[in-house]
C-alpha positions as CSV (number, residue, x, y, z in Angstrom):
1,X,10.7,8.1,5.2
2,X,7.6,8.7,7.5
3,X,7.7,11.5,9.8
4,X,8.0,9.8,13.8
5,X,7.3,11.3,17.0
6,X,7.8,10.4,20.6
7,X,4.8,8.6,21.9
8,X,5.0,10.4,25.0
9,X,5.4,13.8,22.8
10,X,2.4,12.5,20.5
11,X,0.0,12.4,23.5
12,X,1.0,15.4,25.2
13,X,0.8,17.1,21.9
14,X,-2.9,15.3,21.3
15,X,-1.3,13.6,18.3
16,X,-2.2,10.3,18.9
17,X,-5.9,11.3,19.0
18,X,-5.8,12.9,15.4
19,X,-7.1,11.5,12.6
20,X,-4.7,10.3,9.6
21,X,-4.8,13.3,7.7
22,X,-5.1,15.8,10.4
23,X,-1.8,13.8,12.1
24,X,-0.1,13.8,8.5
25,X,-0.3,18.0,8.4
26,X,0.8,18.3,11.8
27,X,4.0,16.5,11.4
28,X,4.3,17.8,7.4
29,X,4.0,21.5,9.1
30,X,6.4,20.8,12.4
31,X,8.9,18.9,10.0
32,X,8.8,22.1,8.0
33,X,9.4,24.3,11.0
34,X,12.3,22.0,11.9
35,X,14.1,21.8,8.7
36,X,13.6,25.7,8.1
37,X,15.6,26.5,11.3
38,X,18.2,24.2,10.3
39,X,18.6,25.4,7.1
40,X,18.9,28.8,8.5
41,X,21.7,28.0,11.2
42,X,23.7,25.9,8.5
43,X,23.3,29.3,6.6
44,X,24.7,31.5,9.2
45,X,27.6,29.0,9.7
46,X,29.0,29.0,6.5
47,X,30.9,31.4,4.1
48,X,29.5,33.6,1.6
49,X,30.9,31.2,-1.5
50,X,29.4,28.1,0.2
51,X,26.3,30.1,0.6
52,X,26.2,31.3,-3.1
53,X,26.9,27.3,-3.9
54,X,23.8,26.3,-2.2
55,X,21.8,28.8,-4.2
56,X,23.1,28.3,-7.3
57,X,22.1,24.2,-6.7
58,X,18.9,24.7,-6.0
59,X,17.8,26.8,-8.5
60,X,19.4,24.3,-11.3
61,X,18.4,21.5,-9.2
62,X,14.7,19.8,-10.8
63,X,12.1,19.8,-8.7
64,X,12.5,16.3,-7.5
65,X,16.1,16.9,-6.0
66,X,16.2,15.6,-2.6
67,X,17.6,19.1,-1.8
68,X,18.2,17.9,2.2
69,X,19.5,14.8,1.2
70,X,22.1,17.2,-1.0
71,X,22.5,19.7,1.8
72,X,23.2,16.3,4.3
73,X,25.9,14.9,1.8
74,X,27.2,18.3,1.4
75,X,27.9,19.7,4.8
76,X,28.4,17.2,7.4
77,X,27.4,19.2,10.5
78,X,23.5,19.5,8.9
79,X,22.6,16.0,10.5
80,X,23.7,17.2,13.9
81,X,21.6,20.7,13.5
82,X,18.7,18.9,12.6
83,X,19.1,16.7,15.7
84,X,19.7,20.1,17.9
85,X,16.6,21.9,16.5
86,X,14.4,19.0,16.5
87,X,15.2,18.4,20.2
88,X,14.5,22.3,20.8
89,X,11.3,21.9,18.9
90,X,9.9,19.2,20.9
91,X,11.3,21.3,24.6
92,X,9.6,24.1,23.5
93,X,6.3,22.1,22.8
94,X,6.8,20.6,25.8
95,X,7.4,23.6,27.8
96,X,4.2,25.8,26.2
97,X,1.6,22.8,26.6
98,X,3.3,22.2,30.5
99,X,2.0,25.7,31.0
């Protein structure tokens, strides 16, 4: 699945004036930045077993486990965390480059 971005979001951010590869690190590196804070909130909401689960699965897990795909299948509130931070990602963009 290939990163998208909110054409209005994408020019204010000057994405739609990057070239392929510089466009493919942007998103790569704000994707990262938005899955990283979810991972941490779903962290803080669970219990100290469910956290201990999660490590134990990805340290047996191979390296080409969809780890979010287990951690969406796993804990049905990740989607909607995701959702929350991705929507404070792009306000807080919005609100530094409105500066």
């Amino acid at each position: 699945m290939e990163p998208q971005i909110n054409p209005e979001l994408a020019t204010l951010l000057g994405v739609d004036k990057m070239g392929e590869q510089e466009k493919e690190t942007f998103l790569a590196r704000a994707g990262s930045i938005i899955i990283e804070a979810a991972i941490g909130r779903l962290l803080l909401s669970l219990e100290p077993d469910q956290v201990s689960q999660i490590e134990a699965y990805t340290e047996a897990a191979p390296e080409t486990e969809d780890i979010f795909e287990y951690l969406l299948k796993t804990y049905p509130t990740f989607e909607s965390i995701v959702e929350e931070e991705a929507a404070a990602f792009k306000d807080e963009a919005v609100e530094i480059l409105e500066k």
